[in-house]
N, C-alpha and C positions, 0 to 999 in steps of 0.2 A: 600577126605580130605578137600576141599576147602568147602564142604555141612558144616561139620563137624564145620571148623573154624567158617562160619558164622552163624552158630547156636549158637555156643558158647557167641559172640559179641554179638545176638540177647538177648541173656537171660541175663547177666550180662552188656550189657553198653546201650540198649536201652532206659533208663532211663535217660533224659537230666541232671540229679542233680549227677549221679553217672558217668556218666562221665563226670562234672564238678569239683566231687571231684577225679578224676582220674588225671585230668590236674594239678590240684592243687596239687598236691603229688607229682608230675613229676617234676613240675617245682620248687618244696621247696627243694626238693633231688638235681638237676641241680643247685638252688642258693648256695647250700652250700657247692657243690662238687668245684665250681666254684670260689666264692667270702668268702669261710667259714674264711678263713683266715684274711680277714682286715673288716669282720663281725663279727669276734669273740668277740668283745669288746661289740657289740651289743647286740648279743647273752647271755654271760655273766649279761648284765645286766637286759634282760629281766630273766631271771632263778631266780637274785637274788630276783627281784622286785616281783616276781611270789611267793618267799619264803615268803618273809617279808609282802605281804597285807593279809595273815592273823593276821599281827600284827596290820597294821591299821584300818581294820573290826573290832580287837578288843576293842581298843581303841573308835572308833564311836561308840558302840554299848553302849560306857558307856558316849556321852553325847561329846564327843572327838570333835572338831569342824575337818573339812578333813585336813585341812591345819596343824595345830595344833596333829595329829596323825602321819602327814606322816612325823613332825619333830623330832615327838618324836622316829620314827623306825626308823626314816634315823640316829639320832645321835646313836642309839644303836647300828646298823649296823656299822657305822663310829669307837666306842670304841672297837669294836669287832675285825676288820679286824686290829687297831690298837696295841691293846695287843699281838693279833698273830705275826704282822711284829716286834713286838720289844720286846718281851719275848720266847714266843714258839718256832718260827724260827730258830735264834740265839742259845737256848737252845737244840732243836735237830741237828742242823746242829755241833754243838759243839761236842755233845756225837755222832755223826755220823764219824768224823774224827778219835776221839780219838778210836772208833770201827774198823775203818779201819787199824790205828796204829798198833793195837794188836792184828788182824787177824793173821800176822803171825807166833806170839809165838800159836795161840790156832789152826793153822795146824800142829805146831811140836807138841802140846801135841796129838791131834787126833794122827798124828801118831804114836808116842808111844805108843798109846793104841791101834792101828792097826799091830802093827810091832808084838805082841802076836800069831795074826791069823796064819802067815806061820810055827810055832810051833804046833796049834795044826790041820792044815790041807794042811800039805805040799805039798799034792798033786791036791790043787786047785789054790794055790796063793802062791807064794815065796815073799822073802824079798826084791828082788830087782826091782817086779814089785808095789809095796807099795812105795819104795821108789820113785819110778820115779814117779806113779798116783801123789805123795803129793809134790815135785818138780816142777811141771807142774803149782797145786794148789795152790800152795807159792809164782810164780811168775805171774799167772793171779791176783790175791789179793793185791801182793803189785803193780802189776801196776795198780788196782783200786782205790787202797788209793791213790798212788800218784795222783791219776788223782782228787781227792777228795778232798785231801790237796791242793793245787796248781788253783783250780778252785775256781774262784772272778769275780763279776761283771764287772769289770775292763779288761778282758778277753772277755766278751760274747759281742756275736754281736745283742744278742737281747736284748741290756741293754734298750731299747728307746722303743721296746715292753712293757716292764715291766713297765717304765715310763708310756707309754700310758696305759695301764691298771690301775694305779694306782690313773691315774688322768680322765681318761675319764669313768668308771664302774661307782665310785659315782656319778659321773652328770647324767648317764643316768640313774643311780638304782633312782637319787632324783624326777628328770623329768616321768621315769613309775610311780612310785607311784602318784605323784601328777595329772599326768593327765589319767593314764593306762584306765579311762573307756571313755572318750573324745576321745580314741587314738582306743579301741576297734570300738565306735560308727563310726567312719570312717572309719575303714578297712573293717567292713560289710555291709555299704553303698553300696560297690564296689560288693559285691555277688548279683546270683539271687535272686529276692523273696521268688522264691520258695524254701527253703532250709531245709525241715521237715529231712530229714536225717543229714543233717551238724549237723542243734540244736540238735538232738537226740544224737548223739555222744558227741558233746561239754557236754552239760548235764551231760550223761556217766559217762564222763573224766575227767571234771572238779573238781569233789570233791576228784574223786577218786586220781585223781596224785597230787592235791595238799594235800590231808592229806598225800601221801605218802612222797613224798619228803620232807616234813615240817617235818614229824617223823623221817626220815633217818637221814636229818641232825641233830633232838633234838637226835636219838642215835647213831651216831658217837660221838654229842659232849661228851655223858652221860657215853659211853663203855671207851669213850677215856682217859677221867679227872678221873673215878673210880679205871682203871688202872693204872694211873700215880701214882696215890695217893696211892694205894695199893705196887705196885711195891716201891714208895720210902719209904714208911714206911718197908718194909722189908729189904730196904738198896740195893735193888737189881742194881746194874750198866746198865747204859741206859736206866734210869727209864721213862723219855720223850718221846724217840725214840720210844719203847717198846710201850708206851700210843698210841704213834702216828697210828702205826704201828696195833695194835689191832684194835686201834679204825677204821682206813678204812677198815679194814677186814670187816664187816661188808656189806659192798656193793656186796660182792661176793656170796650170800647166798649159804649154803649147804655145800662150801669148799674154802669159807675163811677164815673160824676160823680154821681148819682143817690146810690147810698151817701155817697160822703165830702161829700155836704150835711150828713149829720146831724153830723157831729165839730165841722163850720165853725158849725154853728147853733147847737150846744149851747153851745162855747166863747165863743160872743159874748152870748148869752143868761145865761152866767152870769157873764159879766166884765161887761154893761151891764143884763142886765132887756130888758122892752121899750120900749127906750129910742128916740132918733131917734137913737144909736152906732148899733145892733144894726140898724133899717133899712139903716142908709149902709155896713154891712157884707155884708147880702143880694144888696143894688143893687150892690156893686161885685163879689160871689161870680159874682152873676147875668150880670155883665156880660162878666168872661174868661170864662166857660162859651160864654159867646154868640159872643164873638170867636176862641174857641176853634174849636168846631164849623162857625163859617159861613166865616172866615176865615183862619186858620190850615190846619186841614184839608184843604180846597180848594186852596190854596194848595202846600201839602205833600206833597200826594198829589195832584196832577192826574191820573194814574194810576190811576185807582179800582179797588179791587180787588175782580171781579163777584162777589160772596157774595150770598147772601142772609142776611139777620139771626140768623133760623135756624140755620142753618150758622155762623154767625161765634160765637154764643152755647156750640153743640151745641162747637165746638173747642177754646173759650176750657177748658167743665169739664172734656173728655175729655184736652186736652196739660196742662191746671193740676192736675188729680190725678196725672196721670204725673208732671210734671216739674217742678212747682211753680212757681217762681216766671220761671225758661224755659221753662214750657211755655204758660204765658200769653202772655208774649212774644213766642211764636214760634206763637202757634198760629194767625193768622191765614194769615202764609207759607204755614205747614204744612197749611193746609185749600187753600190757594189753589195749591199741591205736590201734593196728593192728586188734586185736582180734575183738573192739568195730567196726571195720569198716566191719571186715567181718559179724557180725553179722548184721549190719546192711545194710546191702549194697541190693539190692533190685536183684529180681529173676525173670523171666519173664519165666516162665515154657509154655509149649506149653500141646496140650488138651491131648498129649498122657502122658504126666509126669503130671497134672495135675487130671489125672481120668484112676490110671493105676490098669490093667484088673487082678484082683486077683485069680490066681487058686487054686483049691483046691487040698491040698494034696494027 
């Protein structure tokens, strides 16, 4: 066993650079298990900064002076996060109350429409086992709303979190952008010379995670505002919420859209019945999903990032129970990071798996 282990060591970390970058993994998963918490603000701001210098590449590329680009991203960024805190927030958090509200009339109607079944299968389900299921359902929901209704800033103990985020992300999203390649040239300073593997991956990874996440976030914004705007043109109730709500789907690929069908069905089914509203609500649900995935997509991502389904599923729960709600975000990157490392990660085969004896059938 002990032959065995150290052969194993010999072939995968006998390479000074791969177990360099072994320590270096170790120790970024250790900072962040560790300190992720009152790093987060840091974190945060390198992501953002990471999004937005392909806006100031593209502004230099037309003549842009650096200083003079990163002001212009950084105030776009600045309108952006300010529309959201003071239109969109407010306007879903509104239609998210008033949802809660009226949860409990739209369990006594499901019931009513459930109370049918013990009539025509008496012998699977009685009326009083419906009754009790939608009982249970009526007061886990209204203790949600109340908790919904009744929750304010004023209450949270992380209100001085939120402060710091709010005042410390733009400084440091202003600071990466303006010095982010002054800031890279010193942190590589610190690596060996020899780093043909590191750059090879950097290389890799570099275009590829940043067109991705740059497009995720252009189609979250694009899923998100088409369906606001679709939804309230139809008059549909929680038109925002609904936008909101679709538009993160998108992060879950293969069966996020799948989920956030049932919210969009329920809410139209209980605002029209089945009505010819509540079709022309499907058909137009039906219709971003389509233009979504065939179009958009494609479009977005010409880049396809080679996963398989599998893999993209197995990364989505493995970084979304680590890291929650970035870890979902990121865990495409991050499978399609893992991937780049074992591909490249160096192999030190010995003469017999180097020049093995072929017999003939």
């Amino acid at each position: 066993m002990k032959a065995i282990f150290n052969k194993w060591i010999d072939r995968y970390f006998s390479d000074e650079e791969a177990l360099f970058l072994f320590i270096l993994i170790v120790a970024t998963l250790v900072l962040m298990a560790t300190l992720g918490k009152p790093l987060a603000p840091v974190f945060a701001g390198i992501v953002i900064a990471f999004l937005m210098q392909g806006g100031v590449d593209w502004l230099k590329a037309r003549k842009v002076p650096h200083l003079g680009a990163v002001l212009i991203t950084f105030l776009g960024f600045v309108s952006f996060v300010l529309a959201l805190l003071l239109i969109v927030v407010p306007l879903a958090w509104k239609q998210l109350s008033t949802l809660f509200t009226e949860l409990p009339r739209m369990v006594q109607q499901v019931q009513s429409l459930l109370l049918v079944l013990p009539q025509q299968y008496p012998d699977w389900i009685t009326e009083t086992q419906i009754r009790s299921i939608m009982s249970l359902a009526t007061q886990e929901l209204t203790s949600a709303g109340q908790w919904v209704l009744t929750y304010s800033f004023n209450s949270l103990a992380s209100v001085m979190t939120l402060l710091v985020y709010l005042v410390l992300v733009p400084i440091l999203v202003f600071f990466f952008l303006k010095d982010g390649r002054s800031l890279i040239g010193w942190w590589t300073s610190f690596l060996p010379k020899k780093r043909n593997m590191l750059t090879n991956i950097w290389h890799e990874m570099d275009d590829q995670i940043a067109n991705y996440i740059r497009g995720k976030v252009i189609e979250i914004l694009i899923v998100g505002t088409v369906t606001y705007a679709t939804f309230a043109l139809l008059d549909v109730n929680y038109a925002a919420l609904l936008g909101i709500i679709v538009g993160l789907s998108v992060l879950i690929p293969y069966i996020g859209a799948a989920v956030v069908t049932l919210p969009v069905a329920l809410i139209g089914f209980f605002q029209w019945g089945l009505s010819d509203d509540f079709m022309y609500l499907l058909i137009a649900y039906a219709i971003i999903q389509a233009l979504d995935g065939n179009v958009l997509v494609p479009l977005l991502f010409s880049e396809a990032v080679n996963l398989h389904p599998i893999s993209i599923i197995v990364a989505v729960l493995i970084f979304g129970t680590l890291w929650g709600f970035w870890g979902v975000f990121f865990a495409i990157p991050l499978a399609t990071f893992v991937k780049a490392i074992m591909n490249a990660w160096p192999r030190h085969l010995s003469a017999d798996e180097e020049s093995p004896v072929i017999k003939a059938p």
